[in-house]
C-alpha positions as CSV (number, residue, x, y, z in Angstrom):
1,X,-34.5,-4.3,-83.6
2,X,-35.0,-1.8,-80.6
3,X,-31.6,-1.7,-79.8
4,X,-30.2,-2.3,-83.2
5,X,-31.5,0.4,-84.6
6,X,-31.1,3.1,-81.8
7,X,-28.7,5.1,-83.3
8,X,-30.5,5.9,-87.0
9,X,-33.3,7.6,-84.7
10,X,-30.1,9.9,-82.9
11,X,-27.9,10.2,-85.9
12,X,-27.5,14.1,-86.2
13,X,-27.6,14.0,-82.2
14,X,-24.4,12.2,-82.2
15,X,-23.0,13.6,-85.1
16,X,-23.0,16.9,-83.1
17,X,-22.3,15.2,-79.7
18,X,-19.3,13.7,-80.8
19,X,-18.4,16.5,-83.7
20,X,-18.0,13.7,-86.3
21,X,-19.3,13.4,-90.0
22,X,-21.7,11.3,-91.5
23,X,-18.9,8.7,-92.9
24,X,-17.4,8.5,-89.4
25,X,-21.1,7.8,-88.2
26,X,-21.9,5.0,-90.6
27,X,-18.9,2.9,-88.7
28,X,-21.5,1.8,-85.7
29,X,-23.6,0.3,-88.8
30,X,-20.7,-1.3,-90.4
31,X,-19.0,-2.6,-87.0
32,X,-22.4,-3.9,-86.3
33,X,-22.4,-5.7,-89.5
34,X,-18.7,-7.0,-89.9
35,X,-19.0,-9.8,-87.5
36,X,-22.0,-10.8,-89.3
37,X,-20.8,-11.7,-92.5
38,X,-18.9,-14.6,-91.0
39,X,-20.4,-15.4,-88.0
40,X,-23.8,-17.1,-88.7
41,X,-21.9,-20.0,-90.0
42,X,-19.6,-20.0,-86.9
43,X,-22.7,-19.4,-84.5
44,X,-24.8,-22.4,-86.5
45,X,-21.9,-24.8,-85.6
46,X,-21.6,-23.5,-82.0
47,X,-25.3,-24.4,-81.4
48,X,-24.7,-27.4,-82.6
49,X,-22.6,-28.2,-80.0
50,X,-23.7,-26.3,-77.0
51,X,-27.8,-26.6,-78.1
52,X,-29.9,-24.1,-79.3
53,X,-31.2,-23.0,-75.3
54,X,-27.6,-22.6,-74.3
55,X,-26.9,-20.5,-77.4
56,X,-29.8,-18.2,-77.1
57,X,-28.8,-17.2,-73.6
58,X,-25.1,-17.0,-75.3
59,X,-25.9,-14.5,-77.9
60,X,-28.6,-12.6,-75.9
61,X,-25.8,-11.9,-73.3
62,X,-23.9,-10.8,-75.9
63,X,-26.3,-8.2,-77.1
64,X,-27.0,-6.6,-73.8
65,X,-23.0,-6.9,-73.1
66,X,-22.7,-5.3,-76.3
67,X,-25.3,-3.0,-75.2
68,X,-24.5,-1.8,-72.0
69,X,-20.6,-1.1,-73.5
70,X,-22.8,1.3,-76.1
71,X,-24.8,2.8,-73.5
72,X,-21.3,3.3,-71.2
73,X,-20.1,5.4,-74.5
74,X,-23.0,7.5,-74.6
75,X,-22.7,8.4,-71.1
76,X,-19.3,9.2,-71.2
77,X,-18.8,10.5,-74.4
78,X,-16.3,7.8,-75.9
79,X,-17.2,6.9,-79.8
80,X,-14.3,4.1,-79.2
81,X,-16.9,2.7,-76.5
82,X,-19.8,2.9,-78.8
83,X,-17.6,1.1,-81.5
84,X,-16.8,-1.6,-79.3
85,X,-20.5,-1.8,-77.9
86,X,-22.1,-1.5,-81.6
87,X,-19.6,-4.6,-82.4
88,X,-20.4,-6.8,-79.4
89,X,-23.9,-6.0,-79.8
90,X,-24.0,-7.4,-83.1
91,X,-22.3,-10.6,-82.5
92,X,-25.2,-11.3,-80.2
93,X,-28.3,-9.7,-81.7
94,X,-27.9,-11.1,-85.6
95,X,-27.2,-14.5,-84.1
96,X,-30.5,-13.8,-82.3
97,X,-32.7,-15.0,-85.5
98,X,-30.6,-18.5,-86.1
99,X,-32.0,-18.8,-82.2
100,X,-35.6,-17.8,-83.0
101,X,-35.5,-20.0,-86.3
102,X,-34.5,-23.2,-84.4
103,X,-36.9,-22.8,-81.6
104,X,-39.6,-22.1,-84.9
105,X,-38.6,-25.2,-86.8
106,X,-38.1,-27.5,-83.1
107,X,-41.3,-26.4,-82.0
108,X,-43.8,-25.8,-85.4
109,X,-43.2,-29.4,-86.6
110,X,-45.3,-30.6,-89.4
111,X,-45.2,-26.7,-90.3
112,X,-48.1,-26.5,-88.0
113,X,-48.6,-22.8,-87.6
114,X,-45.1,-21.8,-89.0
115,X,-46.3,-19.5,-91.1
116,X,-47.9,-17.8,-88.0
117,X,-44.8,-17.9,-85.7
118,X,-42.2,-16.7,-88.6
119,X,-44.9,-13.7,-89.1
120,X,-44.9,-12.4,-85.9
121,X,-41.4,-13.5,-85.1
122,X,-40.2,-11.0,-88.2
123,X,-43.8,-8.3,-87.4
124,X,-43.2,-8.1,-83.6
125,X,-39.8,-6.3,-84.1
126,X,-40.6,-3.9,-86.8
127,X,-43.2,-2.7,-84.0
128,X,-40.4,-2.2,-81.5
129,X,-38.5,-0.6,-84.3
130,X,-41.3,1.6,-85.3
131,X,-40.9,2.8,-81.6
132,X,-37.3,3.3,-81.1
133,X,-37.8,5.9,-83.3
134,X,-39.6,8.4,-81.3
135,X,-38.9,6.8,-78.1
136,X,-35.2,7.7,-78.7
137,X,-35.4,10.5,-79.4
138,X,-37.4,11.9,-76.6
139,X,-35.6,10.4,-74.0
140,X,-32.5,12.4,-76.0
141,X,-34.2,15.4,-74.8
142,X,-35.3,14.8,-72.4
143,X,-31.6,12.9,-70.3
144,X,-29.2,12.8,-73.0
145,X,-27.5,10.7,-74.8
146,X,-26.1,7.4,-72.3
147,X,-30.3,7.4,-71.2
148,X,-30.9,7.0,-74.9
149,X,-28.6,4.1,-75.0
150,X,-29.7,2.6,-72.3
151,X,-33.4,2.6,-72.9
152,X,-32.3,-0.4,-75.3
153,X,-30.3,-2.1,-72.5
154,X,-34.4,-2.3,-71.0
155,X,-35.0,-4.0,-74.1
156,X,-32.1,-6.2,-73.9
157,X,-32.6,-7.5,-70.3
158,X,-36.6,-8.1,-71.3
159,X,-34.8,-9.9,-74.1
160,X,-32.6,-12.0,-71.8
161,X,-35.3,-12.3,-69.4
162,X,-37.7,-13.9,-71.9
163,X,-35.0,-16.0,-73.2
164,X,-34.7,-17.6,-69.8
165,X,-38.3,-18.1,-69.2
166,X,-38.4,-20.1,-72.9
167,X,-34.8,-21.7,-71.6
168,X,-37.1,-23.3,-68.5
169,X,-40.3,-23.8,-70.8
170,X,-38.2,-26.0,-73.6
171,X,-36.6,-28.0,-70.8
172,X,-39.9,-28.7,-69.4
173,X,-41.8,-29.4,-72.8
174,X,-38.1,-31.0,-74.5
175,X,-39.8,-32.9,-77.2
């Protein structure tokens, strides 16, 4: 949600950055959102087939892909990069919670503590989100737009980092 929600905390920073109106804005929520309506289905039937630790580190290199191609906009100025990154990025992050509800249901069986997991698996990011917020913003200040961005690529390779350590952990523990 970090990353996914950078650009509500700069909005009237990049409204003037790039000189664009609020409509033209709203395009790095819908790009964001477009693959999503279709994908989810798609991305359940892909980790079907390539399993659900081969799919997480698919769609989490997707979001920090996505990512850096958003933070490369910033940078450089380029909307049409922060398009394609808000796109990418999406692909990736949404497909993130069919990831985290496998490994739930896979490794809360019985419902043992389920309740728990799904709680902090939906809590835990609303605390990063509350963040981004202010974080954002300062660092807007403070370096500008790309280091903005690129705060959440941070995020992204914790993300990818942590999805690797839980990659070797559910080989270890395959039940």
């Amino acid at each position: 949600m970090f990353c996914a929600d950078n650009p509500a905390a700069l909005e009237v920073h990049i409204e003037e950055d790039f000189k664009i109106s609020q409509t033209k804005y709203s395009l790095l929520y819908s790009v964001y959102s477009f693959p999503n309506i279709f994908l989810p289905f798609f991305g359940g039937i892909l980790l079907d087939k390539i399993g659900i630790r081969n799919g997480m580190i698919v769609v989490l290199v997707l979001a920090l892909f996505g990512q850096s191609i958003q933070t490369y906009g910033g940078y450089k100025y380029s909307f049409t990069s922060l398009i394609i990154g808000r796109f990418i990025f999406g692909m990736g992050a949404e497909n993130e919670y069919v990831v985290q509800n496998l490994f739930l249901s896979k490794w809360c069986r019985d419902g043992e503590m389920l309740a728990l997991a799904t709680g902090l698996g939906v809590g835990v990011p609303y605390l990063f989100n509350f963040y981004s917020g202010s974080a954002v913003s300062s660092i807007y200040i403070e370096h500008g737009l790309g280091a903005s961005f690129n705060a959440g690529v941070y995020v992204a390779i914790m993300s990818l980092i942590a999805g690797i350590l839980l990659y070797r952990i559910d080989q270890k523990v395959d039940f």
